[in-house]
DRENPA-3360 file (N, C-alpha, C; in nm, 2 decimals, always signed):
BEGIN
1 = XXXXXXXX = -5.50/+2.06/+3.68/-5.41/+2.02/+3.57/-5.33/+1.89/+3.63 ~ -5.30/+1.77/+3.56/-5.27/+1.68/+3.61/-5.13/+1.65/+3.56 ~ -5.03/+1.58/+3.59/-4.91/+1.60/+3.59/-4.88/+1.55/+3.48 ~ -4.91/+1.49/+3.37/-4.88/+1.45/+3.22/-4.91/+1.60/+3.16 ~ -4.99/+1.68/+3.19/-5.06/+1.81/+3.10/-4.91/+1.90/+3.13 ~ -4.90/+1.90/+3.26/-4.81/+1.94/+3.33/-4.69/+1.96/+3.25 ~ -4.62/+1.82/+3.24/-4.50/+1.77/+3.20/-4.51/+1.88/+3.03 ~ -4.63/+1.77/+2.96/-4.63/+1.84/+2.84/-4.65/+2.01/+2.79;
9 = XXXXXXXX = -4.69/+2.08/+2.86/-4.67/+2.22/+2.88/-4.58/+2.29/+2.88 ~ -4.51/+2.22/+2.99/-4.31/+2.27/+3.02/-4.26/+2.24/+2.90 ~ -4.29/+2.12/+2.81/-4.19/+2.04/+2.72/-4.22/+2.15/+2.61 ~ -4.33/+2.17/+2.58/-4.41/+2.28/+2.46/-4.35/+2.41/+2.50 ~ -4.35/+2.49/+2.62/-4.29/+2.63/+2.62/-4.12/+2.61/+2.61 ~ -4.05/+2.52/+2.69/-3.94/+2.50/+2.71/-3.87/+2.51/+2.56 ~ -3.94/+2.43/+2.50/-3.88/+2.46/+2.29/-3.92/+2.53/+2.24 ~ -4.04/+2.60/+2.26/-4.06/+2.74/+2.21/-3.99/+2.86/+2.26;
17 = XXXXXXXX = -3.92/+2.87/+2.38/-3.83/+2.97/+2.47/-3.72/+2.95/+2.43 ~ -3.67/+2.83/+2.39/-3.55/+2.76/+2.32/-3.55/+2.80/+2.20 ~ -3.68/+2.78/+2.10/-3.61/+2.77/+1.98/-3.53/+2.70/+1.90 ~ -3.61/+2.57/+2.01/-3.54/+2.40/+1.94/-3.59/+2.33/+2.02 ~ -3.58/+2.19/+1.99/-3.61/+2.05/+2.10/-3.48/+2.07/+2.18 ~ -3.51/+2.02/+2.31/-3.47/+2.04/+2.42/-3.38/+1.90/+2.39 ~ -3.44/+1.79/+2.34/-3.34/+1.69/+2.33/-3.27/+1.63/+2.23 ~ -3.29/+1.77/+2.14/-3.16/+1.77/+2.05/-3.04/+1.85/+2.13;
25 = XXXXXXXX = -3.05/+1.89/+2.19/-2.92/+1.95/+2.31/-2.86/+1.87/+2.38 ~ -2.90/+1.74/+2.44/-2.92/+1.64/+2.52/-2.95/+1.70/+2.70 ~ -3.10/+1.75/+2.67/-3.13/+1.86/+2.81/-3.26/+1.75/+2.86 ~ -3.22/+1.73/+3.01/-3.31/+1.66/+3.02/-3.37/+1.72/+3.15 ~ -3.50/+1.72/+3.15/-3.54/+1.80/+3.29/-3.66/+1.75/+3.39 ~ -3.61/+1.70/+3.55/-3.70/+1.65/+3.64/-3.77/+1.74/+3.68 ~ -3.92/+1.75/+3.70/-4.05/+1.86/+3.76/-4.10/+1.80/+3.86 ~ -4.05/+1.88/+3.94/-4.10/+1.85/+4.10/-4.20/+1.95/+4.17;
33 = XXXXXXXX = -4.33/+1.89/+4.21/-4.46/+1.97/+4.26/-4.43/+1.90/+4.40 ~ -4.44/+2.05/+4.48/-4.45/+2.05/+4.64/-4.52/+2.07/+4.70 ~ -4.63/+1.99/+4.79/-4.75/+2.04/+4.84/-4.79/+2.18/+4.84 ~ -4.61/+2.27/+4.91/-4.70/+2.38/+4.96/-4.70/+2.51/+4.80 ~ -4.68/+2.45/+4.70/-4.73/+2.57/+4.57/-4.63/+2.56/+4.53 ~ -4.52/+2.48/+4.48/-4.43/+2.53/+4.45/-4.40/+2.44/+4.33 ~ -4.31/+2.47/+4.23/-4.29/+2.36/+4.13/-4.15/+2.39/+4.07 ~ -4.08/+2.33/+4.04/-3.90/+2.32/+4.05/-3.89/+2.25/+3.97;
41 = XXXXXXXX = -3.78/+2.29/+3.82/-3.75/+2.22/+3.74/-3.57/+2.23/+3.78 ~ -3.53/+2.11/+3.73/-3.41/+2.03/+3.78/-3.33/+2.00/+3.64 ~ -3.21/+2.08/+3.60/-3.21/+2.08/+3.49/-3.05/+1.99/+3.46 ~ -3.04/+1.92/+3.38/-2.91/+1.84/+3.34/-2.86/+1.85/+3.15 ~ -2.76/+1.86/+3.15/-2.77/+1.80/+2.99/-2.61/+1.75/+2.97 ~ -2.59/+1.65/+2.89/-2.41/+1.56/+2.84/-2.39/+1.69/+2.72 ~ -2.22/+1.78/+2.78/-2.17/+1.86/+2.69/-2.06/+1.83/+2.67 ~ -2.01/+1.79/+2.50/-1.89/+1.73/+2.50/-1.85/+1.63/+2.59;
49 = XXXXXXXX = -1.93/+1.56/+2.62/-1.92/+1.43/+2.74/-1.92/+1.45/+2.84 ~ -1.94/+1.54/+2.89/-1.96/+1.55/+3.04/-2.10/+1.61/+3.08 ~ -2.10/+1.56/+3.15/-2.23/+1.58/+3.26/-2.24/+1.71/+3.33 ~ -2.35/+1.79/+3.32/-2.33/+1.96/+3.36/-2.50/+1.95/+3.40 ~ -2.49/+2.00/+3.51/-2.58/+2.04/+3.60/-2.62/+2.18/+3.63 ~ -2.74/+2.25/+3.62/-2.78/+2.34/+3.64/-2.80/+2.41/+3.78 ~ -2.86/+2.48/+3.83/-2.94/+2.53/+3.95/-3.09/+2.49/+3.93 ~ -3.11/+2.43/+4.03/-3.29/+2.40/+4.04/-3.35/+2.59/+4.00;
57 = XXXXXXXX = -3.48/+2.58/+3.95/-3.53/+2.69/+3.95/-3.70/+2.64/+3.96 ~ -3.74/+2.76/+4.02/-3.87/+2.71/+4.11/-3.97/+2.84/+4.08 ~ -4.11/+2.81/+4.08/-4.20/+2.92/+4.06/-4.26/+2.91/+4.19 ~ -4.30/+2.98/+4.29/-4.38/+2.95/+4.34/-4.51/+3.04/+4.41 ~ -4.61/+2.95/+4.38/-4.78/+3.03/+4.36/-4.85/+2.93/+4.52 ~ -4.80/+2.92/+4.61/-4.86/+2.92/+4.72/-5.07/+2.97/+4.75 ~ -5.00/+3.06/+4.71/-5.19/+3.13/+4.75/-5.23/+3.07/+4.65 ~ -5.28/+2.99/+4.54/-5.34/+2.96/+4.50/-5.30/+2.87/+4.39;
65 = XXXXXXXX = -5.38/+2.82/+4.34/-5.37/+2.68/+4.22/-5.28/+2.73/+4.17 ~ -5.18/+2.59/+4.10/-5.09/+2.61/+3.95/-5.17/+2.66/+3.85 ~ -5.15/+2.74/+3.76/-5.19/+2.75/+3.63/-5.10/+2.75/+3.55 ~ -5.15/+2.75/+3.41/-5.07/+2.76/+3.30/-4.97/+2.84/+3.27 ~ -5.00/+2.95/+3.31/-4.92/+3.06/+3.30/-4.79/+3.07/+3.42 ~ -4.79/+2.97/+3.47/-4.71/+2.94/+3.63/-4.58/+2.86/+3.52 ~ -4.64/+2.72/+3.48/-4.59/+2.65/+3.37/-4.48/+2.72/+3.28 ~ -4.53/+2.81/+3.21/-4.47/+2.90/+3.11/-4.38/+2.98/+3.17;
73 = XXXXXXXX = -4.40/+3.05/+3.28/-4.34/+3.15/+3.31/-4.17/+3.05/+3.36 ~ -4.21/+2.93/+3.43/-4.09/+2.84/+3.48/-3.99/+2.76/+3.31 ~ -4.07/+2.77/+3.25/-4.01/+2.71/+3.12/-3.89/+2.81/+3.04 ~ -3.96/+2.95/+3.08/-3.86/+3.10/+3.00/-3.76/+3.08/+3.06 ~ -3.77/+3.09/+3.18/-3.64/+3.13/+3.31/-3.52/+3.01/+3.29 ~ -3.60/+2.87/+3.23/-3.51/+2.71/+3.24/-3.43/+2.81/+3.11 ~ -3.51/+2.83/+3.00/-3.48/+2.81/+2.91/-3.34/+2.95/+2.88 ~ -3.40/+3.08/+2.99/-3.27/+3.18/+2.96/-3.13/+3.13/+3.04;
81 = XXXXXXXX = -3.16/+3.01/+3.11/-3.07/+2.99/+3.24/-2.97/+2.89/+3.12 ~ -3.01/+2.79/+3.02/-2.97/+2.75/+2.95/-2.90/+2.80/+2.83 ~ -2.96/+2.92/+2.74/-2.93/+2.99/+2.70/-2.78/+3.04/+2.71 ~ -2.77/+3.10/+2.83/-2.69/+3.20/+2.93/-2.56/+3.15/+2.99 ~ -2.51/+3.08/+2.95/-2.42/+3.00/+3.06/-2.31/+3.10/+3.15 ~ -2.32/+3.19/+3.12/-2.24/+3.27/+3.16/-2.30/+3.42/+3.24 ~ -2.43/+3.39/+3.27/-2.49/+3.43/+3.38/-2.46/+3.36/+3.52 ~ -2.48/+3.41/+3.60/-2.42/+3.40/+3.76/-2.50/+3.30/+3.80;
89 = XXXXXXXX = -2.60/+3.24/+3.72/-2.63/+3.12/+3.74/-2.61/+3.05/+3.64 ~ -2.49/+2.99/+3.60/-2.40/+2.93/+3.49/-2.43/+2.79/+3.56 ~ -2.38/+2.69/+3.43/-2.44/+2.55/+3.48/-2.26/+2.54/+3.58 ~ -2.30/+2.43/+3.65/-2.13/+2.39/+3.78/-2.14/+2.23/+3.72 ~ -2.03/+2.22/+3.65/-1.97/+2.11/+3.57/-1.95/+1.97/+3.70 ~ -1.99/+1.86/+3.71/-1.99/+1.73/+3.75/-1.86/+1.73/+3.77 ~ -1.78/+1.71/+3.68/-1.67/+1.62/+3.66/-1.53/+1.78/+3.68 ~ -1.60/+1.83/+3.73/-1.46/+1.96/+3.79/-1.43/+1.93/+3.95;
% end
């Protein structure tokens, strides 16, 4: 899978787990692939004007190729972490 299929996969479950476009929220998210199997979405979005930062969250499939279902499974987790703010992995505000 090459890293545009990639990108577009996350973008397709991430609003389906959502239950909206991600950037009608203003949620923007970097995908970082690690040699050793790992893949980390980096999550940001402007609330009420400030800048809020997430926790990185990361799949990682070591023993063997990325698949699709690696994709997905990293898109649910962004998307309950977003959801949730008030889970113990709550976004930590910039500007505090």
């Amino acid at each position: 899978m090459d890293t545009q299929a990639i990108c577009d996969l996350f973008t397709q479950d991430l609003n389906a787990a959502l239950g909206e476009d991600a950037a009608t929220r203003n949620i923007a998210v970097a995908l970082t692939l690690h040699q050793r199997g790992t893949i980390e979405a980096q999550l940001s979005a402007r609330q009420n004007g400030r800048d809020v930062t997430y926790p990185s969250i990361a799949v990682d499939v070591s023993d063997r190729a990325l698949q699709s279902d690696d994709i997905t499974r990293l898109a649910k987790a962004a998307a309950q972490v977003l959801n949730d703010p008030a889970a113990a992995t709550a976004a930590h505000d910039k500007d505090a």
